[in-house]
C-alpha positions in Angstrom: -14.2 -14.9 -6.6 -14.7 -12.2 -9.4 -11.6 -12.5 -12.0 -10.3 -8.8 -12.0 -7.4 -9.3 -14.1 -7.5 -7.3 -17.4 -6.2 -7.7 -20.7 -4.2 -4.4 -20.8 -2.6 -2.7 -18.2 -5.2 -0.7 -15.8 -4.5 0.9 -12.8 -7.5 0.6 -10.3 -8.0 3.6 -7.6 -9.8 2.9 -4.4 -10.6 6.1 -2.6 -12.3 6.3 0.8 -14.7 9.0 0.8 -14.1 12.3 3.6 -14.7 12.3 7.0 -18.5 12.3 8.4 -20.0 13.3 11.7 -20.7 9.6 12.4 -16.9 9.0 11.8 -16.0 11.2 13.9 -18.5 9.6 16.7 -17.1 6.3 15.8 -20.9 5.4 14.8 -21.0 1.9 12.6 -22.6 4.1 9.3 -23.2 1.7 6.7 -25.9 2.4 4.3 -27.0 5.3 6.4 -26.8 8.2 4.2 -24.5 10.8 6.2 -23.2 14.0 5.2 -19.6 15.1 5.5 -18.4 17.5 8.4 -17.0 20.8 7.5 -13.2 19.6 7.9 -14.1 16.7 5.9 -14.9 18.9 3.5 -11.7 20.9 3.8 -9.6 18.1 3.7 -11.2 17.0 0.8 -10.1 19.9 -0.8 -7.0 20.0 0.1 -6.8 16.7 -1.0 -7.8 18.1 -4.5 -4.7 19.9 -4.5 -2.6 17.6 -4.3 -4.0 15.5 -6.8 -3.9 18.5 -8.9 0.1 17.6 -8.9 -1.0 14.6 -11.6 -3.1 16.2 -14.6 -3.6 12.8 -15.4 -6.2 12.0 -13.2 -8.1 15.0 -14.3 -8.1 14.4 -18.0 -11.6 12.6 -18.9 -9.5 10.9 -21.4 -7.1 8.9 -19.0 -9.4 9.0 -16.2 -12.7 7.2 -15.6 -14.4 8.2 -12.6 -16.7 6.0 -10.0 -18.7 6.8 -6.7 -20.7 5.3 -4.5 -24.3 6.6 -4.7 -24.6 7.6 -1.0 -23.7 11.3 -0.2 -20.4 11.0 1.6 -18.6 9.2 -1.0 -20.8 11.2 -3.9 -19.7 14.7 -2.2 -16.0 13.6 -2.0 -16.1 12.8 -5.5 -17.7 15.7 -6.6 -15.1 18.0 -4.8 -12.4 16.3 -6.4 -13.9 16.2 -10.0 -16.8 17.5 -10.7 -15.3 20.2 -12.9 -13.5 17.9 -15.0 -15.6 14.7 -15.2 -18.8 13.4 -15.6 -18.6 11.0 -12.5 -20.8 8.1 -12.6 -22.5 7.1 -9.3 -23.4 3.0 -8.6 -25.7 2.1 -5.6 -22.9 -1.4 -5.6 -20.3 0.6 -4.5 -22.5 1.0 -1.4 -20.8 0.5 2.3 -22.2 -3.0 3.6 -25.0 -2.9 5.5 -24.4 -3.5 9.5 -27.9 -4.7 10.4 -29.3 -4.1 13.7 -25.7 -2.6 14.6 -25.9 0.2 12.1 -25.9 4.0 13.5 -24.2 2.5 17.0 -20.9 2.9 18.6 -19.2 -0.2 19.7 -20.1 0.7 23.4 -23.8 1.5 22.8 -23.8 -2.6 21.4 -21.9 -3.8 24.0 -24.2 -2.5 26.1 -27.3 -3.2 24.5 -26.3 -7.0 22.6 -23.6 -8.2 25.0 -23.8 -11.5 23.9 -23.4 -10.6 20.2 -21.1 -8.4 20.5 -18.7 -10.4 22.1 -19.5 -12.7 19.1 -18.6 -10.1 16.5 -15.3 -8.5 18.5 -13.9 -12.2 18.3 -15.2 -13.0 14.8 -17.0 -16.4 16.0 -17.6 -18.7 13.4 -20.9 -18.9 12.2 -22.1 -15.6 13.9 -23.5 -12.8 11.8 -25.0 -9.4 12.5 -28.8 -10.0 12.4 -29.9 -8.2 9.2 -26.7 -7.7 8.8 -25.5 -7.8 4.4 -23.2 -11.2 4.2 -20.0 -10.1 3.2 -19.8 -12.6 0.0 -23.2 -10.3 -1.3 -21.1 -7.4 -0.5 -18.1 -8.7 -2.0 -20.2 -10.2 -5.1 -22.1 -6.3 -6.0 -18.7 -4.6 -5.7 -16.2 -6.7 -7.9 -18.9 -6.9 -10.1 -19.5 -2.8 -10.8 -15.3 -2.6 -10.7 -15.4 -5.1 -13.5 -17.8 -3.7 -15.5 -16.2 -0.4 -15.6 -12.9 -1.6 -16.4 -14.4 -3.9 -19.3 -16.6 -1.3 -20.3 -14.5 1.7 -20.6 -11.0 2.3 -22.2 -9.3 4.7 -19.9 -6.4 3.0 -18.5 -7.1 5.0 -14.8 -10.5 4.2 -12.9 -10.7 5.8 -9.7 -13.7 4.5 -7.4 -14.7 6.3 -4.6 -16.2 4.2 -1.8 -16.3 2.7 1.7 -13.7 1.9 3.9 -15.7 -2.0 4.8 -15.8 -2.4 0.8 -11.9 -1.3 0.3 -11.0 -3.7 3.4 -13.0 -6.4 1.7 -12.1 -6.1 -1.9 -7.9 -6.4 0.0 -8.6 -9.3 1.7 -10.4 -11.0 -0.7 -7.2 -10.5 -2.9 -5.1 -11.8 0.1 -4.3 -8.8 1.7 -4.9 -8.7 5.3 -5.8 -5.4 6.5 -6.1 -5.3 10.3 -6.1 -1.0 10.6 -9.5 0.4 9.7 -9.2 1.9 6.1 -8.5 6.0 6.7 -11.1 8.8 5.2 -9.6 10.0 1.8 -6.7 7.2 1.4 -5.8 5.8 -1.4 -5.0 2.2 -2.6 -4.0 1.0 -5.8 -4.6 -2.6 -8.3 -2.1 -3.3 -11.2 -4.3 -5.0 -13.5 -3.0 -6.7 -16.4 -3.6 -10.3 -18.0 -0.8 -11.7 -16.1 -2.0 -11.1 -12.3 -2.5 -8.5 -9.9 -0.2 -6.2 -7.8 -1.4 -4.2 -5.2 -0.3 -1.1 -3.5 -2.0 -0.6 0.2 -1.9 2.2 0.9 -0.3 4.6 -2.4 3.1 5.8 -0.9 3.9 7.3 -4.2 1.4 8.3 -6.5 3.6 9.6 -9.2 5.6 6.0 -9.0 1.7 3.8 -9.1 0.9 6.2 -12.4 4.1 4.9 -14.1 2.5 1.4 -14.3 0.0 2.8 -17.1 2.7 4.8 -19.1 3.2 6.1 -21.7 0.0 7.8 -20.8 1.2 9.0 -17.4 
């Protein structure tokens, strides 16, 4: 497992990108690249304006900003941004590739792979999605590109905007057992310093997680 721990205090930001038309159809997206609906896009907004509520997180000073490359996640983060920051996009912050399930609903492959999706609903050992990205890749690309960014810049806040499978994945890697799907646009936060790491899942308080980085906050 990556080491994530830092040797100042950084506060980590994992944002699932807005709702798409593929969420909405409960379609397994992965690395297709969808767009947002329109009330994705409005909640994304108003999203913004509660955000707004922090200045923090809009100062490029304080603030380092991170999106998956694919247009769901890009668009969110544009929306919430763009007129502040200069957001960087990185192709490892990608959603997990579902293999020969991707761009299905879970009855269309029940139908279809009965067999393996039995296997997949009960998590059989030893069973994976044919074609499918193996979730220690996944989980390699990702912790990777956080810590990069949080050894190569000094702003005490990065906010990453990603995928719900990566969030999930990055929690439970960090012993954090998720079992509800990850929501579009909520937010979780890692306490990094050189002593361990705390995590917030989801942000209750956003005002309370900034205090970790003050006096900056």
């Amino acid at each position: 497992m990556r080491d994530l721990k830092s040797n100042t205090k950084r506060l980590v930001l994992l944002l699932r990108h807005a709702q798409t038309l593929w969420n909405q159809e409960s379609r397994l997206q992965g690395q297709q690249d969808t767009d947002l609906t329109p009330d994705g896009i409005f909640k994304t907004h108003a999203y913004r304006q509660q955000l707004l509520l922090h200045p923090i997180l809009f100062c490029p000073q304080h603030s380092k900003i991170v999106s998956s490359d694919l247009k769901r996640a890009a668009h969110t983060a544009q929306i919430l941004f763009s007129d502040t920051h200069l957001i960087d996009t990185d192709q490892r912050l990608r959603e997990g590739s579902y293999g020969l399930f991707e761009g299905l609903k879970k009855e269309e492959i029940k139908t279809r792979y009965p067999k393996m999706y039995e296997q997949w609903i009960n998590q059989t050992p030893g069973f994976s999605i044919p074609n499918a990205e193996p979730k220690s890749l996944i989980y390699e690309r990702v912790s990777f590109c956080v810590q990069d960014f949080i050894t190569q810049h000094t702003q005490p806040i990065v906010i990453f905007i990603t995928h719900g499978g990566v969030i999930k994945l990055l929690l439970n890697k960090l012993n954090i057992n998720v079992e509800r799907p990850i929501e579009n646009l909520s937010m979780h936060a890692l306490f990094l310093d050189s002593a361990k790491i705390n995590i917030e899942t989801p942000v209750a308080d956003l005002a309370q997680a900034l205090s970790f980085i003050q006096p900056f906050a």
